[in-house]
C-alpha positions in Angstrom: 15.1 1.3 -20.9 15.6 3.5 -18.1 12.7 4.5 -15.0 9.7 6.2 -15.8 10.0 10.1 -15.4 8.0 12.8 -15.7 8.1 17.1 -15.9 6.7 19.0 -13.1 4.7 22.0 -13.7 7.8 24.2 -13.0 9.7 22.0 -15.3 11.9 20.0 -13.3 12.0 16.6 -13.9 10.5 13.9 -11.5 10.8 10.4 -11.2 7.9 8.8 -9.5 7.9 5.8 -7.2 5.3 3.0 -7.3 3.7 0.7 -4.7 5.1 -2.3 -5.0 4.3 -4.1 -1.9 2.0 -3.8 1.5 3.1 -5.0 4.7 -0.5 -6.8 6.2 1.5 -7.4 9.6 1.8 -3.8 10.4 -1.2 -2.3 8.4 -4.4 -1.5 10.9 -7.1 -1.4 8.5 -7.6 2.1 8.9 -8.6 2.9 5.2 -6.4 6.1 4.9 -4.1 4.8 1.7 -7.5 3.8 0.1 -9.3 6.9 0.8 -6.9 9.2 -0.5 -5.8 7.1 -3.6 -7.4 8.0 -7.4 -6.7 5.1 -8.8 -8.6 2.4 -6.7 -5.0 0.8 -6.0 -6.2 -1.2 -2.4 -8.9 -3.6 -1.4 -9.8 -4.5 2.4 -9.5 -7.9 3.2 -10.0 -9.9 6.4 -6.5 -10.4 7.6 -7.1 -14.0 7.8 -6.8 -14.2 3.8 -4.0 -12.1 3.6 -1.5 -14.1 6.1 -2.0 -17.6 6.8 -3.0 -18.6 10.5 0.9 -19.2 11.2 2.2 -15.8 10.5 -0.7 -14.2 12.5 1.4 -13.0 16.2 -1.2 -12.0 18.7 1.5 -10.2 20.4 1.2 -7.4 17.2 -2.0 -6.8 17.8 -4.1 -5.3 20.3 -5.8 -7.4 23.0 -9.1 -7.4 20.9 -12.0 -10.3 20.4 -12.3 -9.1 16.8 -8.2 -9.9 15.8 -10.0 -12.7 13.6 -12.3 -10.5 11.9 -9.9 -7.5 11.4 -9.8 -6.4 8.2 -6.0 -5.1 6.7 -5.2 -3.0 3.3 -4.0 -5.1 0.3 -2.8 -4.5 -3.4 -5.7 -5.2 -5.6 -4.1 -3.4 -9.0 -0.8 -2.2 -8.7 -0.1 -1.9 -11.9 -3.1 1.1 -12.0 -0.4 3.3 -9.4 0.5 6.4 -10.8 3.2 6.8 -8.8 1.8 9.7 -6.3 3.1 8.4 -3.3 -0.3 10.0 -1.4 -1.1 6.7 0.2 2.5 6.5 2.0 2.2 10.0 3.3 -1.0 9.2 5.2 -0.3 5.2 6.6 0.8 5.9 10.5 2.3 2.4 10.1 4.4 3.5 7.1 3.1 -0.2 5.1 3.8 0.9 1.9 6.7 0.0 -0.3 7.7 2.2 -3.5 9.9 2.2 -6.0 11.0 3.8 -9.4 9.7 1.3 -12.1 10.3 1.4 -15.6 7.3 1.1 -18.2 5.5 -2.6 -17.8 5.7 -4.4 -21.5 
């Protein structure tokens, strides 16, 4: 079974791409990929449960009090993505991975 595809309106076909994976070291908690998503893709978490206390590198981070406390994008249902890609066009950090997926069984 091959990738999912779909028609535009103009009638080209399209082969989506689907979030497969979010990088919590670069991603800033701003909220963009979870604003502009329709499908309630992302969740905030504090960092903290997202990557253990030996992968958290001050040196990534800005010189802040709060680093403990900040709180980073994850993938709370991926398998809801419809393949827009709308949360990759607005990270700055470019966090997001997609890819072309065929149909879950």
């Amino acid at each position: 079974m091959g990738n999912i595809t779909g028609i535009t309106r103009g009638g080209k076909e399209w082969e989506p791409t689907f979030v497969t994976d979010l990088n919590a070291v670069t991603c800033i908690g701003c909220g963009r990929c979870y604003k502009v998503c329709p499908r309630d893709v992302f969740t905030l978490v504090e960092r903290s449960e997202v990557l253990g206390d030996e992968d958290l590198d001050d040196d990534d981070y800005d010189d802040d009090d709060d680093d403990d406390n900040m709180m980073v994008m994850t993938l709370e249902d991926a398998m809801d993505c419809i393949g827009c890609g709308a949360c990759f066009r607005v990270c700055p950090k470019k966090c997001h991975t997609h890819e072309a997926l065929p149909v879950a069984a």
